[in-house]
C-alpha positions in Angstrom: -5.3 -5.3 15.6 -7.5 -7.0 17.9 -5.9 -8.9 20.7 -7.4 -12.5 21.5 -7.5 -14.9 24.7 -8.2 -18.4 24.3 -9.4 -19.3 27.8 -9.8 -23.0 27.9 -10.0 -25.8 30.9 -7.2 -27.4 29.4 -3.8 -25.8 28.9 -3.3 -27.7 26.2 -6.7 -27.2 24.0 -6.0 -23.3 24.7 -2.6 -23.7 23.0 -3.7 -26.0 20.1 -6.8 -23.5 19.5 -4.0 -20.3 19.1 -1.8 -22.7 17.2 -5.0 -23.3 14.5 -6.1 -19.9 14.3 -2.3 -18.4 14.1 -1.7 -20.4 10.6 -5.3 -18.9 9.4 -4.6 -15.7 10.5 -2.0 -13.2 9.1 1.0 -12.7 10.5 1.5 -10.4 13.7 -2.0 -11.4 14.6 -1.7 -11.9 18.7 -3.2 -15.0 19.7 -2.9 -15.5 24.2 -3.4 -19.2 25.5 -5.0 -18.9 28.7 -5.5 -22.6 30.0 -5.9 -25.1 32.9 -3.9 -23.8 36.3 -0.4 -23.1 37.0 0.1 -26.4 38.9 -0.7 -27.9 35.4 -4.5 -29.2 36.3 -7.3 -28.8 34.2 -9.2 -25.3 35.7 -9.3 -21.7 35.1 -7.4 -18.8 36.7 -8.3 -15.1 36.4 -5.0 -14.0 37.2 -3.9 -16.2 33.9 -6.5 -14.7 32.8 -5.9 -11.5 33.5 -2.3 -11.6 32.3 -3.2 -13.0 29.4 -5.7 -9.7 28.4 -2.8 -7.4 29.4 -0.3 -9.6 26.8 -2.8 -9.6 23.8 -3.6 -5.6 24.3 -2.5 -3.7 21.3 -4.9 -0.8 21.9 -7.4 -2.1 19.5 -9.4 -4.2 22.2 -9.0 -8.1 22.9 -12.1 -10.2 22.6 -12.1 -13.2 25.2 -12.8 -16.7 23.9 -14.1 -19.3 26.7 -15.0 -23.0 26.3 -17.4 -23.4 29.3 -19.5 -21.5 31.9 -17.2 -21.5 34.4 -14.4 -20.1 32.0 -17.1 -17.1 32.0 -16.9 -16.9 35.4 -13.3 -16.8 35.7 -13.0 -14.3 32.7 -15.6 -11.8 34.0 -13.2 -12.0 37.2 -10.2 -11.4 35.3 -12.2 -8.2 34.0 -13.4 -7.0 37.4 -9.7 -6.8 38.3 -8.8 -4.9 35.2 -7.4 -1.5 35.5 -9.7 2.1 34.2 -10.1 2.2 30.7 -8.7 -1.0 29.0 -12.2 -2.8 30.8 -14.3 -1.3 28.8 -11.7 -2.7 25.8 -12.4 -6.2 26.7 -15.7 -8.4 25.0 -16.4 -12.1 26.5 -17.9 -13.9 23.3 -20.8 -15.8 23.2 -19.4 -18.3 21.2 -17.9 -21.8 20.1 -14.5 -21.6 20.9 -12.6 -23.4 18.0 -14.6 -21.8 15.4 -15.2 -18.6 16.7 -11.7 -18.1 17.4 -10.3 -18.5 14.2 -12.8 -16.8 12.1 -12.2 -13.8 15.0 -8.7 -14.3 14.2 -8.8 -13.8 10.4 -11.2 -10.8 11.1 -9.0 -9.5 13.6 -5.4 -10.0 11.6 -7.4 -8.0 8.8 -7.8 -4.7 11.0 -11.7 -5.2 12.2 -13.1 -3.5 14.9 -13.5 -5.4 18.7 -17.2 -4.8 17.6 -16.6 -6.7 14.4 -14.8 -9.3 15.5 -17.1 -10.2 18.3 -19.8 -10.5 16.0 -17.7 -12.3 13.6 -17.1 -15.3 16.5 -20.6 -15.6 17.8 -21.4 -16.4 14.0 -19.6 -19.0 14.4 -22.4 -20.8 16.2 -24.8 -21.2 12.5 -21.9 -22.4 11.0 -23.3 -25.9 9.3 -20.7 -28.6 9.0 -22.8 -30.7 6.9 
């Protein structure tokens, strides 16, 4: 099953985002809060980051989910630093991070592919709430 990092600003948007998309998602479905800074601030770290990818690997890939360009930043960082083979099992999404992580959540809990799954979240962005 696809791993998946929620890397948000905010420590506490990161673990309300996993909280959501855990009660859509079945069960067993790994779901990594990566937010704000260890001191507690609002921020990114790659080496949360980079923890976090490591936790949510289950050898089927983990698809990052970011809320803002510098999260990107921070991510791709967290990637450079990654060890042989499991970078090339990491995807960034291009995508709206509440949405796109829990329909990559249900599409990941149901055994789809890092390839699938990434599509799945950008989709997310022509989602129509009205």
């Amino acid at each position: 099953m696809v791993g998946i990092v929620v890397v948000s600003h905010s420590a506490k948007v990161a673990e309300g985002i996993c909280e959501l998309a855990g009660q859509m998602a079945a069960p067993g479905q790994k779901l990594i809060a990566a937010g704000g800074m260890a001191d507690g601030s609002i921020g990114t770290d790659a080496f949360r980051i980079l923890a976090a990818i490591e936790e949510a690997n289950t050898g089927d890939g983990i698809l990052v989910m970011v809320d803002l360009g510098s999260a990107v930043l921070s991510a791709e960082l967290a990637l450079d630093m990654l060890d042989g083979e499991l970078k090339g099992q990491v995807a960034i999404a291009d995508a709206p991070i509440l949405e796109g992580t829990i329909a990559a959540a249900v599409d990941a809990s149901i055994g789809q592919s890092l390839v699938s799954v990434t599509k799945t979240a950008e989709g997310a962005r022509d989602l129509r709430k009205r």
